[in-house]
N, C-alpha and C positions, 0 to 999 in steps of 0.2 A: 333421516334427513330432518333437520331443524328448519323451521320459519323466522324468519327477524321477527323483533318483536312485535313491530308494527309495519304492514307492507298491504301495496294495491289501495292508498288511500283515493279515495274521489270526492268531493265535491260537488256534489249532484243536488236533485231535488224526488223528492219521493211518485214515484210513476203514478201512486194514485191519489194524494192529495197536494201534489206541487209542493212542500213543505221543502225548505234547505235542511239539508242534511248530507251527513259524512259517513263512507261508508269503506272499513276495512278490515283486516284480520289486526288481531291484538292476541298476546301470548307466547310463548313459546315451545311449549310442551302439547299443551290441550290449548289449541290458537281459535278462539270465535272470532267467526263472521258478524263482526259488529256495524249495525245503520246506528246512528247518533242524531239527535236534534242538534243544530247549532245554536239555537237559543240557550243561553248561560243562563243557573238556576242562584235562585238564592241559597242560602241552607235551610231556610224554611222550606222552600220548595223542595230541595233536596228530599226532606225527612218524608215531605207529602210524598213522592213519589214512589218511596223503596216501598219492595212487596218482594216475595222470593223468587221472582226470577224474571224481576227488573233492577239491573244494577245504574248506578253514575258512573261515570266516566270522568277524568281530569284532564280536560282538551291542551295537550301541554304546545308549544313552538320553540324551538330552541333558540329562532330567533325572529325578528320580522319579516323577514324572506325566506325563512323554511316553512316546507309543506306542517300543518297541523299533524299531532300525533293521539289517539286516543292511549290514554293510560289508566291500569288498573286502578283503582284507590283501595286501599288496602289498611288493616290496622294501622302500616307505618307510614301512611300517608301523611305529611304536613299539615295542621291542625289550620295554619294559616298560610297556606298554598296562595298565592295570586294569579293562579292561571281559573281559567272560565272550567265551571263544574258542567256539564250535560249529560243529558239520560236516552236511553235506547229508544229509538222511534216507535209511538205508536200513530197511525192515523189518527184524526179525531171522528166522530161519531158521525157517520153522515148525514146529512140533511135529508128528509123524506121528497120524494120525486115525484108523490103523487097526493091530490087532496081527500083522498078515501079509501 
């Protein structure tokens, strides 16, 4: 049994730092459970972010009334893509709760 390549997307906000984010499977084969920031990155940001086992994402819509899609970016990815780039949620670094 195959998955679509993109399915169960939401729309949500992260349960433990409220942050908007997108969350769905992506793939076909070997399909990840991918959360996403919806914050678009620059390519500078982009470069900042990669490490091995944080990828980007290419937040594509087919059109302005379709649900958002994550998609792989991949060597044959468009050099000059105009859809919005995003990267795999991380929380930010909590605030300390106590003064000692």
């Amino acid at each position: 049994m195959s998955r679509p390549r993109a399915t169960g997307a939401a729309d949500s906000r992260c349960p433990s730092c409220a942050a908007p984010v997108l969350t769905q499977w992506v793939g076909t084969v070997a399909a990840l459970k991918v959360t996403a920031d919806l914050t678009p990155l620059t390519p500078e940001q982009q470069a900042a972010v990669l490490e091995p086992n944080r990828l980007v994402w290419c937040l594509y819509r087919a059109s302005a009334h379709s649900t958002p899609r994550l998609r792989w970016i991949t060597a044959s990815h468009p050099t000059g893509c105009t859809h919005p780039h995003v990267t795999e949620h991380r929380c930010p670094p909590a605030e300390p709760t106590t003064l000692f």
